[in-house]
LUMKOLSE-638504 format. One record per residue (C-alpha): residue number from 1; residue in one letter; x, y, z. Coordinates in steps of 0.1 Angstrom, whole numbers, padded with zeros to 4 digits. Layout:
N
num: NUM | residuo: A | px: X | py: Y | pz: Z
...
REM end
This chain:
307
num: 1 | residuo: X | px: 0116 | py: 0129 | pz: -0234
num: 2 | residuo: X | px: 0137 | py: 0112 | pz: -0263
num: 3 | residuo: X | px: 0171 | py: 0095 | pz: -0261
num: 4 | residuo: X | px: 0192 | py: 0125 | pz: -0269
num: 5 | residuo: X | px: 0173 | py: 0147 | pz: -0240
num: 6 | residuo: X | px: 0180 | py: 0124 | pz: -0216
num: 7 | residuo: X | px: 0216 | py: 0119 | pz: -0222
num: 8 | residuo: X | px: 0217 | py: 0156 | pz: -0227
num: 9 | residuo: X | px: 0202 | py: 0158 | pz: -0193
num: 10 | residuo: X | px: 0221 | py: 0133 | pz: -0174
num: 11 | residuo: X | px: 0256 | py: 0148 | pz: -0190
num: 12 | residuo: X | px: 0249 | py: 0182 | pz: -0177
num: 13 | residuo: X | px: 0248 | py: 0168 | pz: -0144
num: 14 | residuo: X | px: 0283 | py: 0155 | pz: -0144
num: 15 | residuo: X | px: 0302 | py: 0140 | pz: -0174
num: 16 | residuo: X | px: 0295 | py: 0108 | pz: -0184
num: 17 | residuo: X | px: 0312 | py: 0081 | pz: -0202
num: 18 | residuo: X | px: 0290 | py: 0061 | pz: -0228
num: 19 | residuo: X | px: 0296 | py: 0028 | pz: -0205
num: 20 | residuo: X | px: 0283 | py: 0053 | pz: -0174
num: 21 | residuo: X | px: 0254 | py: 0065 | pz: -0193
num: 22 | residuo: X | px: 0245 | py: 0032 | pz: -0205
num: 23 | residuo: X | px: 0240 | py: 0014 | pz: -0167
num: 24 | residuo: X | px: 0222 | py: 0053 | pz: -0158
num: 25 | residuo: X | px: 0199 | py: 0047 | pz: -0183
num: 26 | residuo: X | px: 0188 | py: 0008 | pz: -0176
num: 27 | residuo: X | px: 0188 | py: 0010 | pz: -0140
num: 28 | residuo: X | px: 0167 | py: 0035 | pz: -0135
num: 29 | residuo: X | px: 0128 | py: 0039 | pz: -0139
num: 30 | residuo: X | px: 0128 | py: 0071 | pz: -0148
num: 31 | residuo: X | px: 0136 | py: 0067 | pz: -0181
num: 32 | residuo: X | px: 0118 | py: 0032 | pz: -0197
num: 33 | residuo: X | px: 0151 | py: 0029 | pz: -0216
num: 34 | residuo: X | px: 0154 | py: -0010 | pz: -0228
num: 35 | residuo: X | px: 0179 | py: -0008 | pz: -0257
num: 36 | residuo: X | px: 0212 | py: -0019 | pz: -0262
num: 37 | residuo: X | px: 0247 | py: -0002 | pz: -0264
num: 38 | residuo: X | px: 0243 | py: 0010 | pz: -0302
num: 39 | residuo: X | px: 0219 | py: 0037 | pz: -0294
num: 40 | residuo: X | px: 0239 | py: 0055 | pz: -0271
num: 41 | residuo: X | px: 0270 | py: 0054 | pz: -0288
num: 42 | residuo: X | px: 0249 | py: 0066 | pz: -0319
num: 43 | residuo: X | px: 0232 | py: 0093 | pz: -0301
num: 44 | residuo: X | px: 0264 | py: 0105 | pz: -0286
num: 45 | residuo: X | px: 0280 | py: 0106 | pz: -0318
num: 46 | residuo: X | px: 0249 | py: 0124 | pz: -0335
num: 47 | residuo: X | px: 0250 | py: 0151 | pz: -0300
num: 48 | residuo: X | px: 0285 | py: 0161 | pz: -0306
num: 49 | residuo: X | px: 0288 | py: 0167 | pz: -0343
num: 50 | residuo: X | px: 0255 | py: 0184 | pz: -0333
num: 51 | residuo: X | px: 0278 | py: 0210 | pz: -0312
num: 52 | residuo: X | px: 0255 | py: 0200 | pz: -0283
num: 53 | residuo: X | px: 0282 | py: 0178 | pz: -0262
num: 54 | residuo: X | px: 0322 | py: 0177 | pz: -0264
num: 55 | residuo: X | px: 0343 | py: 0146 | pz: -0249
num: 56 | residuo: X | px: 0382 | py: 0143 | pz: -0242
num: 57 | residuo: X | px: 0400 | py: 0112 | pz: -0230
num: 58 | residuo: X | px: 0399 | py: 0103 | pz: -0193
num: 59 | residuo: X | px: 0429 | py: 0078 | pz: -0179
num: 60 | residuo: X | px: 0414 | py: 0053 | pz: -0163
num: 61 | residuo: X | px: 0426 | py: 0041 | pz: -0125
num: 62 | residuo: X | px: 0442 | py: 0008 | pz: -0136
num: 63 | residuo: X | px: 0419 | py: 0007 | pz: -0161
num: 64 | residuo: X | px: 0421 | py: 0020 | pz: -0203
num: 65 | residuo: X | px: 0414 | py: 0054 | pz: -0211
num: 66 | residuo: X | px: 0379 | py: 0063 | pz: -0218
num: 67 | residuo: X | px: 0359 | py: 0090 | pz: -0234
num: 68 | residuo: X | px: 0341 | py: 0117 | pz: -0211
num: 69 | residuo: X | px: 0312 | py: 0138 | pz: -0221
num: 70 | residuo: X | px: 0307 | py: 0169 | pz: -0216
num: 71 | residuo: X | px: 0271 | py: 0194 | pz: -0224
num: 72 | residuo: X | px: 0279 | py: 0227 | pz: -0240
num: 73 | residuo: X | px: 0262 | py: 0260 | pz: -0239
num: 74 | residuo: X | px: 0245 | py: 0249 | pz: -0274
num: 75 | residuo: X | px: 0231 | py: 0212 | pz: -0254
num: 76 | residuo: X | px: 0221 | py: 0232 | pz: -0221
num: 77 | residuo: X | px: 0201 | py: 0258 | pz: -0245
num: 78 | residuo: X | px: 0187 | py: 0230 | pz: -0263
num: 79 | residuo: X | px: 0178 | py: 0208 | pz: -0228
num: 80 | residuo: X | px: 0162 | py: 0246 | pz: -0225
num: 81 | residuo: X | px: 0143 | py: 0242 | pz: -0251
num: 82 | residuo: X | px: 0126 | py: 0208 | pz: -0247
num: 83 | residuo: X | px: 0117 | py: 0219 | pz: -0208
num: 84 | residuo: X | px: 0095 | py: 0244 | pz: -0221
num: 85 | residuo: X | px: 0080 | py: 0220 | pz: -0245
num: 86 | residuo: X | px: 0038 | py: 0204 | pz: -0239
num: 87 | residuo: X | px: 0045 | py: 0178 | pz: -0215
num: 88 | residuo: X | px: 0034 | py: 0143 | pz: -0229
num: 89 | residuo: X | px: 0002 | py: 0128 | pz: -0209
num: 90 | residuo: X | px: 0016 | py: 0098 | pz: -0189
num: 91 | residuo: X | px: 0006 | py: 0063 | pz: -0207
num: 92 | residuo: X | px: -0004 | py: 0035 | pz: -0190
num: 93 | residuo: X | px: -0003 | py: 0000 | pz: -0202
num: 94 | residuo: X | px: -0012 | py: -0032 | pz: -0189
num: 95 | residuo: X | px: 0001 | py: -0060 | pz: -0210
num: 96 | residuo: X | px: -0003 | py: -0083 | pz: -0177
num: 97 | residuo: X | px: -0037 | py: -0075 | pz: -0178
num: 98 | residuo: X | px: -0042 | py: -0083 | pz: -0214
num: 99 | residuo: X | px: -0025 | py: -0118 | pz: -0207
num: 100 | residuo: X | px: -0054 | py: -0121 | pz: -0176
num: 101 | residuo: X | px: -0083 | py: -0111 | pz: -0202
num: 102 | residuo: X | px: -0075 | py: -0136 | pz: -0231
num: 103 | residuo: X | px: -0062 | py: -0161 | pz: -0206
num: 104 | residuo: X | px: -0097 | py: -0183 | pz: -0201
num: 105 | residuo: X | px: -0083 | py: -0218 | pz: -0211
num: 106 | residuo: X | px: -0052 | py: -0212 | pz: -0180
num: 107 | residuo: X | px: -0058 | py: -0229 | pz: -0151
num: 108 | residuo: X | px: -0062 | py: -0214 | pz: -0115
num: 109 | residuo: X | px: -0030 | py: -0227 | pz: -0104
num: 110 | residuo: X | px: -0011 | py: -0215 | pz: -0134
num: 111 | residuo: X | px: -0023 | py: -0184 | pz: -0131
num: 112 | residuo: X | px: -0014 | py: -0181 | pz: -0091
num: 113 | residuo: X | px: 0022 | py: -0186 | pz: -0108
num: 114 | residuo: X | px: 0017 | py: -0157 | pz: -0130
num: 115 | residuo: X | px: 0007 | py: -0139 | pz: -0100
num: 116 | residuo: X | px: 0034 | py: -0145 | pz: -0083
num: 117 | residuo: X | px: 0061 | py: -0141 | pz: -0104
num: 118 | residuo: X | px: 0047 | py: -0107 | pz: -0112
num: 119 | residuo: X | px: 0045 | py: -0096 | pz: -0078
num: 120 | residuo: X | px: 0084 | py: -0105 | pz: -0074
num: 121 | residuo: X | px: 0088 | py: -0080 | pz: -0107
num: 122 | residuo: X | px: 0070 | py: -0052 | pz: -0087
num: 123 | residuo: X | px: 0081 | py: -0055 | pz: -0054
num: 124 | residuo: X | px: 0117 | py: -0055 | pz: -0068
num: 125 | residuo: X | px: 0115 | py: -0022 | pz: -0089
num: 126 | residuo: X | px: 0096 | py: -0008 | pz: -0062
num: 127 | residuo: X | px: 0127 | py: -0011 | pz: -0036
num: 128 | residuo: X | px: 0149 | py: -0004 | pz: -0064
num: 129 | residuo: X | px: 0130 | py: 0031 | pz: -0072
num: 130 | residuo: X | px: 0130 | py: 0037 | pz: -0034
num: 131 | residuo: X | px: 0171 | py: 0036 | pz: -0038
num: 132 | residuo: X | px: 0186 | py: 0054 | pz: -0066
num: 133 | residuo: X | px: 0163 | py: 0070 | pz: -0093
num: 134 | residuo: X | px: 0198 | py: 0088 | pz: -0108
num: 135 | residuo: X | px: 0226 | py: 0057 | pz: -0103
num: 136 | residuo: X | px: 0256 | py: 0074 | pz: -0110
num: 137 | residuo: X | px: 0248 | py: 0109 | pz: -0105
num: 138 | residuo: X | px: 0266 | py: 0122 | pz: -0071
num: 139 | residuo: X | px: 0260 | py: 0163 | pz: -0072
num: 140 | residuo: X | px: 0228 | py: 0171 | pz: -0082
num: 141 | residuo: X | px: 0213 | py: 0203 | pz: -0070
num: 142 | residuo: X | px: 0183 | py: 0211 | pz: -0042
num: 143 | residuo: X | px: 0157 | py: 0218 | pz: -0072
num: 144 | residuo: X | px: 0169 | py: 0185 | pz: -0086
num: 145 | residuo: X | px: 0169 | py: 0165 | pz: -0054
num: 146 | residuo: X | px: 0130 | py: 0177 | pz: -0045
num: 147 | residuo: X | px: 0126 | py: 0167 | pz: -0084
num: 148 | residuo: X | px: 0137 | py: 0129 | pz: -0075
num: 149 | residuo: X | px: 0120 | py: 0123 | pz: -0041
num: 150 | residuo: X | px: 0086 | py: 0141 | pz: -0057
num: 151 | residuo: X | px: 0090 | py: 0109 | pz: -0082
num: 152 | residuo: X | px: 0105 | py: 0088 | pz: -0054
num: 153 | residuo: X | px: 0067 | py: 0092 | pz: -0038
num: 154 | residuo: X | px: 0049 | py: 0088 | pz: -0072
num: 155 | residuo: X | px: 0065 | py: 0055 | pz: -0083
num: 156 | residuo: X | px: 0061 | py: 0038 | pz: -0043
num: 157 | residuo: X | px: 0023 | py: 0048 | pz: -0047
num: 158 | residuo: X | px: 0023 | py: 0030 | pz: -0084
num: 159 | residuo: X | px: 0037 | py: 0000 | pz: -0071
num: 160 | residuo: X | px: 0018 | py: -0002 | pz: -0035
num: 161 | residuo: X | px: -0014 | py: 0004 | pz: -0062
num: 162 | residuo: X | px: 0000 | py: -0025 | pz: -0084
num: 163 | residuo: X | px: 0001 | py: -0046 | pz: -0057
num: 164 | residuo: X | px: -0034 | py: -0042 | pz: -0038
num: 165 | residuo: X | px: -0044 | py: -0044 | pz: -0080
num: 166 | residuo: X | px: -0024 | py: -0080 | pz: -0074
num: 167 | residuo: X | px: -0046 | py: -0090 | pz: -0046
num: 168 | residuo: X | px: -0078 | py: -0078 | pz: -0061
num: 169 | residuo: X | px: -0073 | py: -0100 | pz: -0086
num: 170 | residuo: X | px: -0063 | py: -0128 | pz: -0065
num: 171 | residuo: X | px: -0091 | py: -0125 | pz: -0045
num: 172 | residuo: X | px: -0122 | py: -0118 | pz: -0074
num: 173 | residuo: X | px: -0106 | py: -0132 | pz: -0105
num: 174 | residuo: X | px: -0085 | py: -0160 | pz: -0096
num: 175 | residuo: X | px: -0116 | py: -0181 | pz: -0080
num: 176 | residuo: X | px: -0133 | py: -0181 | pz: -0118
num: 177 | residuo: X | px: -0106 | py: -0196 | pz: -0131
num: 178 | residuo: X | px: -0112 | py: -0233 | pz: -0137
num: 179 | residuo: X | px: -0093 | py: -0257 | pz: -0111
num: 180 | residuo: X | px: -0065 | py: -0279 | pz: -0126
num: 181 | residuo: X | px: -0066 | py: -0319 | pz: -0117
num: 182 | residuo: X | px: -0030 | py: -0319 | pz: -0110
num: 183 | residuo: X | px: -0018 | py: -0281 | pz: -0095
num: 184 | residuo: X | px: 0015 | py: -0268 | pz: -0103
num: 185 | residuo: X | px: 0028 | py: -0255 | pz: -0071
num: 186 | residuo: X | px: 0065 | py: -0235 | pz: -0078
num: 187 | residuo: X | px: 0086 | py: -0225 | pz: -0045
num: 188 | residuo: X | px: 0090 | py: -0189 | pz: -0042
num: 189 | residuo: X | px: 0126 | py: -0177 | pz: -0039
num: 190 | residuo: X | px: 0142 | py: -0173 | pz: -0008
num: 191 | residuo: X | px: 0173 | py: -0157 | pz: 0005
num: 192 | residuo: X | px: 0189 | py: -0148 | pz: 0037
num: 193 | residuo: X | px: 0218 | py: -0128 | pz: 0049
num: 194 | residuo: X | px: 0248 | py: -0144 | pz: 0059
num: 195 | residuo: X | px: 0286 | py: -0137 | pz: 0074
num: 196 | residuo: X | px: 0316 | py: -0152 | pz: 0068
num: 197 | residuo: X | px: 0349 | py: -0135 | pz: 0082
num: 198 | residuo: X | px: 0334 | py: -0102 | pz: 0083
num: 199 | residuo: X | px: 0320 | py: -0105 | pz: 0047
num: 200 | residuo: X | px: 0283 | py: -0101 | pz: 0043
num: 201 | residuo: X | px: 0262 | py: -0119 | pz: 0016
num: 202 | residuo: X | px: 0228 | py: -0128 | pz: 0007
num: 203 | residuo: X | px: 0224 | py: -0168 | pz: -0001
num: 204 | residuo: X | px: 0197 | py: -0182 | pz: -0014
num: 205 | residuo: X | px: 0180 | py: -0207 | pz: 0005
num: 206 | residuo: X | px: 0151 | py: -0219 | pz: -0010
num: 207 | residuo: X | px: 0134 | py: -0222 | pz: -0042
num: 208 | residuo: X | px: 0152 | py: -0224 | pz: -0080
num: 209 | residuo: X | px: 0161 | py: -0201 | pz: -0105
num: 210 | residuo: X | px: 0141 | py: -0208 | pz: -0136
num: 211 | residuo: X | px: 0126 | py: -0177 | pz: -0149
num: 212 | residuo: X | px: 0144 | py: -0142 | pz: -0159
num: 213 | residuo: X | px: 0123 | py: -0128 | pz: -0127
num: 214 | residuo: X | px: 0136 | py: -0147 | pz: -0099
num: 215 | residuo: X | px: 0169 | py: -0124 | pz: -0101
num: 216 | residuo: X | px: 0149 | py: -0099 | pz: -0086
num: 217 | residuo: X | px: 0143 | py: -0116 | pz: -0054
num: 218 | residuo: X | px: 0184 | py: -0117 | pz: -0051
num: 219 | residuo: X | px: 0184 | py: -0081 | pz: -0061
num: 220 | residuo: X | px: 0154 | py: -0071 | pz: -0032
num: 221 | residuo: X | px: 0170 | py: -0090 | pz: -0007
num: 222 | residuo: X | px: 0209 | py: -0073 | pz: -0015
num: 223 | residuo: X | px: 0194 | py: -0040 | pz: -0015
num: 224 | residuo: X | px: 0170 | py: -0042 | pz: 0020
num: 225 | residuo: X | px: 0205 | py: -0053 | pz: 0035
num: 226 | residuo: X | px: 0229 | py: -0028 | pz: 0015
num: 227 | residuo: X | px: 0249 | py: -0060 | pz: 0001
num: 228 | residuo: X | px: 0265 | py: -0062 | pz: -0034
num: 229 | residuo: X | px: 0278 | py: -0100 | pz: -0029
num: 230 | residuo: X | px: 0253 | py: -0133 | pz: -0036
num: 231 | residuo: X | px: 0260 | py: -0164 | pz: -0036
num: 232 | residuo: X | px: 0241 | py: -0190 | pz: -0054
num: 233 | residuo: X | px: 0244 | py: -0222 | pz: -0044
num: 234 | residuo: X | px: 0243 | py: -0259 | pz: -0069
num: 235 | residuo: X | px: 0206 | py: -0264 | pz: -0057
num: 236 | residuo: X | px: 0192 | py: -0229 | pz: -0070
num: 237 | residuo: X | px: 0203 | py: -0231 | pz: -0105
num: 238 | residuo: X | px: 0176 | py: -0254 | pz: -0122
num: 239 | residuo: X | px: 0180 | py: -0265 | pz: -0154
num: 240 | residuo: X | px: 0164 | py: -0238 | pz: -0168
num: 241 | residuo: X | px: 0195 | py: -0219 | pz: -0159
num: 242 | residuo: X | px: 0216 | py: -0242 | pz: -0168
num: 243 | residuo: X | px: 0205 | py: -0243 | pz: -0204
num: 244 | residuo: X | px: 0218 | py: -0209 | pz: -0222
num: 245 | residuo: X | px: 0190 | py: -0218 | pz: -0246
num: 246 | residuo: X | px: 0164 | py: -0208 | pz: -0223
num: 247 | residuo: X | px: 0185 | py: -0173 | pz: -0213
num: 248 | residuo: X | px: 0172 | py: -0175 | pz: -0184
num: 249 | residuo: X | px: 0209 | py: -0172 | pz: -0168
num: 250 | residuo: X | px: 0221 | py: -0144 | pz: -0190
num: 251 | residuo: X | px: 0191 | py: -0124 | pz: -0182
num: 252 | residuo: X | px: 0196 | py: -0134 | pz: -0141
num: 253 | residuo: X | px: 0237 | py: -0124 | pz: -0145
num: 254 | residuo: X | px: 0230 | py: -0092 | pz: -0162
num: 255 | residuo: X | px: 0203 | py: -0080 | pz: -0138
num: 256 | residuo: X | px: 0222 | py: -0085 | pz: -0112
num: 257 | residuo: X | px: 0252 | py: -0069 | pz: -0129
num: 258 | residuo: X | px: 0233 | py: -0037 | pz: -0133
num: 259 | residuo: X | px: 0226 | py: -0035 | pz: -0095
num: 260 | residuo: X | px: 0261 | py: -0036 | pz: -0091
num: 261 | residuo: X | px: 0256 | py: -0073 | pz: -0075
num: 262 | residuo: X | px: 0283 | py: -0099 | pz: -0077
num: 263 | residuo: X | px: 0276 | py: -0126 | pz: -0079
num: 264 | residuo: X | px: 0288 | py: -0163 | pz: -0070
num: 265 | residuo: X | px: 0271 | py: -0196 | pz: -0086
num: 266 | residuo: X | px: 0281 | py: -0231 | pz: -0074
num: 267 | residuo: X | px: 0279 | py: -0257 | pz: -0104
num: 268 | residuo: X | px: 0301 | py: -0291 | pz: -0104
num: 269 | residuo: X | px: 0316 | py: -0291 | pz: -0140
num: 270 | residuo: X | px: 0311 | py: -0326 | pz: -0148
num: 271 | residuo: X | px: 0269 | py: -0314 | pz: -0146
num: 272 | residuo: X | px: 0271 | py: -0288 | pz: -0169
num: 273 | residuo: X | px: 0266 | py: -0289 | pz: -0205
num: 274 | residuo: X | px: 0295 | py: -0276 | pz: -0230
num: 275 | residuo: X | px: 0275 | py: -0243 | pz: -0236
num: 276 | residuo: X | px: 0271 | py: -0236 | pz: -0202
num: 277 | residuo: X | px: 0310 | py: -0245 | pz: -0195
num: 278 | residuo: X | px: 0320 | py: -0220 | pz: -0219
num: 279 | residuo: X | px: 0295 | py: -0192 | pz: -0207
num: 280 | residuo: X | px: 0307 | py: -0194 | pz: -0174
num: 281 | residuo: X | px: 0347 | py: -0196 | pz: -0188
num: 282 | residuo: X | px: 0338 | py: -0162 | pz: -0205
num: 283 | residuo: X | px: 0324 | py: -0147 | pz: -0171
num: 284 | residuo: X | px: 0353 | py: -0164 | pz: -0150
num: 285 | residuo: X | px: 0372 | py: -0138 | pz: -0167
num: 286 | residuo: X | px: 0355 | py: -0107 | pz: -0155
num: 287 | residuo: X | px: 0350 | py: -0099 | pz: -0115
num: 288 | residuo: X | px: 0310 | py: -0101 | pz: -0117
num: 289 | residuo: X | px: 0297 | py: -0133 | pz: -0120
num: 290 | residuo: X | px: 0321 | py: -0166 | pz: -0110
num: 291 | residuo: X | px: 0315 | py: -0201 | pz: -0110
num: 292 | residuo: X | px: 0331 | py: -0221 | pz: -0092
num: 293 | residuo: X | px: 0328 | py: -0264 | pz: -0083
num: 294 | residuo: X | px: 0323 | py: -0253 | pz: -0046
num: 295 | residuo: X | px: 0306 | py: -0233 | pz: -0019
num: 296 | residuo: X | px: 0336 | py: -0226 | pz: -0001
num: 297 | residuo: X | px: 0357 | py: -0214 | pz: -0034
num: 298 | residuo: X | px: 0327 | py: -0188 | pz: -0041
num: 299 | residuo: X | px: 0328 | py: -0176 | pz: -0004
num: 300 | residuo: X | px: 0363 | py: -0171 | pz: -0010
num: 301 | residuo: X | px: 0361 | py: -0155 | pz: -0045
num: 302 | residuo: X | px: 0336 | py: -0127 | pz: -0032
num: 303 | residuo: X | px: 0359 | py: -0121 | pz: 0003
num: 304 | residuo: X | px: 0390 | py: -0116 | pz: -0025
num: 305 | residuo: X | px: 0370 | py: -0089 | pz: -0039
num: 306 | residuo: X | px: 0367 | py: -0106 | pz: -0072
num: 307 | residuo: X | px: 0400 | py: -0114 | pz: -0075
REM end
């Protein structure tokens, strides 16, 4: 299914603002969709000079007006249309698998990383396809609903396949892998749930953000517990993250943004480089991601709600 289907698609279901189709679109599995903002706006633009959509300002609850759209008879005849179409054969791709093959000069321990790291990547879109396959989407109807848990059950038997594929190669690949003299052992993420004044939160614990994956251990652990709050203590952000020329802290921020997940970070000015000052100025400003020079203000700024 293109673009335009599944906005058409997700539209008829309710309408849709381009920011509300935008998070739909990323957050879910369903769809693949990695682009930016430009394509939707563009496809939205292209959909209702087609005749397929309409929009009309929506005021906004303390908030600017914004633009609802809407599917007309011309968009549900054309979603129709492309129903009735040859269903495409499902691809598969294993660019992991391609990094294993053509990965001889790696080391064993290196590649345990690798391991790792990807299993974090699986197990976290597994429990976030177990949640929400339509973010977003409140009415949908019982033909609909049967649509989403028969999918549900078809991406939870990917991933549990993906991972006994993990251990498979764990177990018969790993051990041909030539032994390095000094190992490079990283600590797994971890996080635990913790309450303060009623407000629940998930903390990490243990282990350092370095890589754009480790968000997803924060996004697992808030979603098991039904939390939207973290709180990321000084001795988590490595300085990976601290560098916003590795991205590695963009990419963490705005994983966790789409999973709805606010989040607090701990850093003490006076250690953080000018780049890094001004990124977290810029996000100080929103109610998403804060940063604050103590534990106790980010407790406080996620019990205020953001504020």
């Amino acid at each position: 299914m293109q673009l335009d289907d599944a906005i058409l698609g997700l539209v008829s279901c309710a309408p849709m603002s381009g920011y509300d189709l935008k998070k739909t679109l990323s957050r879910s599995p369903l769809f693949g969709w990695s682009g930016g903002s430009n394509q939707v706006y563009k496809a939205l633009g292209e959909l209702e000079k087609a005749g397929y959509l309409e929009s009309e300002l929506v005021p906004g609850v303390a908030a600017p007006a914004k633009k609802a759209y809407r599917v007309t008879k011309r968009g549900l005849d054309h979603l129709r249309k492309s129903a009735l179409e040859l269903p495409e054969p499902p691809s598969v791709r294993r660019p992991f698998a391609l990094q294993l093959l053509f990965g001889a000069g790696v080391s064993r321990e290196e590649l345990a990383a690798q391991l790792d790291a990807y299993e974090g990547e699986v197990r976290g879109m597994m429990v976030a396809a177990s949640v929400e396959l339509l973010p977003g989407i409140t009415e949908i109807s019982a033909y609909q609903r049967a649509v989403l848990d028969a999918c549900a059950e078809s991406f939870t038997e990917f991933y549990s396949g993906e991972l006994a594929w993990i251990d498979h190669v764990r177990t018969g690949v790993l051990p041909l892998a030539a032994s390095h003299p000094t190992p490079v052992i990283r600590e797994k993420l971890v996080c635990e749930v913790r309450e303060v004044d009623g407000v629940r939160f998930v903390a990490v614990v243990r282990g350092q953000l370095r890589q754009d994956g480790d968000g997803l251990a924060i996004v697992t652990a808030c979603v098991e517990n039904d939390i939207n709050l973290a709180l990321l203590p000084a001795s988590c952000l490595a300085e990976e993250f601290r560098s916003l020329s590795s991205r590695v802290a963009g990419s963490i921020v705005g994983k966790l943004a789409n999973y709805r997940i606010r989040a607090a970070a701990v850093l003490d000015p006076e250690t953080a480089s000018g780049a890094f000052q001004s990124f977290a100025l810029e996000a100080n400003r929103g109610n998403q991601f804060h940063v604050t020079a103590s534990e106790a203000q980010a407790i406080a700024w996620l019990k205020a709600g953001g504020v």
